[in-house]
C-alpha positions as CSV (number, residue, x, y, z in Angstrom):
1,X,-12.7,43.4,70.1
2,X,-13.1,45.4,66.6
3,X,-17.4,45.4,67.2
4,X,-17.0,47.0,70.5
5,X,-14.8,49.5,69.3
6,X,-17.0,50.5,66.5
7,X,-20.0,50.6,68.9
8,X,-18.5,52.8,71.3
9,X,-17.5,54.5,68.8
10,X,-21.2,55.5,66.8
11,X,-22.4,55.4,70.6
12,X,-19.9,58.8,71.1
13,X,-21.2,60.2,67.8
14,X,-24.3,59.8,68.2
15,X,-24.1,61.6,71.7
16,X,-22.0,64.2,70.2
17,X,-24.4,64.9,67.7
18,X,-27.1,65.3,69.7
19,X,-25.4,67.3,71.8
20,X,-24.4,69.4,69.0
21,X,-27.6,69.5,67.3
22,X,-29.2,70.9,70.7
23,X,-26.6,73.5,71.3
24,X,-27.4,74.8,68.0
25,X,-31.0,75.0,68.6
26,X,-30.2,76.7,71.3
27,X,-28.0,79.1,69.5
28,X,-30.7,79.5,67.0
29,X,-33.6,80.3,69.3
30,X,-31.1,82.6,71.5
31,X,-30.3,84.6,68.3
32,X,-34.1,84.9,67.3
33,X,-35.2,86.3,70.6
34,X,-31.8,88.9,70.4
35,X,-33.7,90.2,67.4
36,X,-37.1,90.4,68.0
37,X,-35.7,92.4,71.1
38,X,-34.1,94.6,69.0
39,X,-36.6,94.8,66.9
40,X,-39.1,95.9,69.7
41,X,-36.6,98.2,71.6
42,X,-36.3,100.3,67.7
43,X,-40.0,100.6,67.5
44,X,-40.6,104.7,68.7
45,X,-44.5,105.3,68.3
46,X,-46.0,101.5,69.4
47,X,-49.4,101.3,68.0
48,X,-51.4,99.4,70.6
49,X,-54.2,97.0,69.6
50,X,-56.5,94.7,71.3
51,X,-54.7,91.0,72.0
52,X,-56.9,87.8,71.1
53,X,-58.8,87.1,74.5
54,X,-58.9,91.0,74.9
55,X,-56.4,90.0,78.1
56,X,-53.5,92.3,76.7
57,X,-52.8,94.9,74.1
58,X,-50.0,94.3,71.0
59,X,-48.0,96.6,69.3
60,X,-49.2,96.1,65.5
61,X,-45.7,97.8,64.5
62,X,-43.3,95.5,66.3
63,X,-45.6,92.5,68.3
64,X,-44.4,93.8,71.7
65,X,-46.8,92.8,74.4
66,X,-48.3,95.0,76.8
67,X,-48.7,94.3,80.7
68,X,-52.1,92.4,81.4
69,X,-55.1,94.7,81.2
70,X,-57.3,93.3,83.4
71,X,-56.5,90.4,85.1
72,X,-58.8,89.5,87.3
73,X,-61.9,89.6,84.5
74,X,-64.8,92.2,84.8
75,X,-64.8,94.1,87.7
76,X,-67.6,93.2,90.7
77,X,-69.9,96.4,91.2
78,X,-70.7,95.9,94.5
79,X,-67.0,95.9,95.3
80,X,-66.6,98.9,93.7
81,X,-66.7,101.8,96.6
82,X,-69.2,104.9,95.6
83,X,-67.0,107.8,95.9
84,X,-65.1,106.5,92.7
85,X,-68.4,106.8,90.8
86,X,-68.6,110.1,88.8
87,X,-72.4,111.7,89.4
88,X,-74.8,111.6,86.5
């Protein structure tokens, strides 16, 4: 009677625990992302620079990311129509 009581009992802390432990991770990671947003919304003058991959551009004040640049990769030439050609 006293064993199953005592498992029961470390089975409810151990739940607890992990419960707790994840709601702080949570709490943590919530709490991180409230700053770098903070961080990025107080940046004025963003100084864009080229993303690794050269998919995106990065502010090199405040690490915001840009929109995708080109997404598709290099644009097809024969696609592109003539009248958006400049002349030489």
């Amino acid at each position: 009677m006293v064993a199953t009581d005592v498992i029961t009992l470390v089975s409810l802390l151990s739940i607890g625990g992990i419960i707790g432990a994840a709601g702080f991770v949570r709490l943590l990671r919530l709490d991180r992302l409230r700053w770098e947003r903070n961080r990025q919304n107080a940046c004025r003058w963003h100084r864009w620079q080229m993303a690794e991959g050269g998919s995106s551009l990065v502010c090199a004040l405040c690490a915001k990311k840009s929109r995708l640049i080109n997404p598709h990769g290099e644009p097809d030439l024969e696609s592109t129509s003539s009248t958006n050609i400049p002349p030489p």
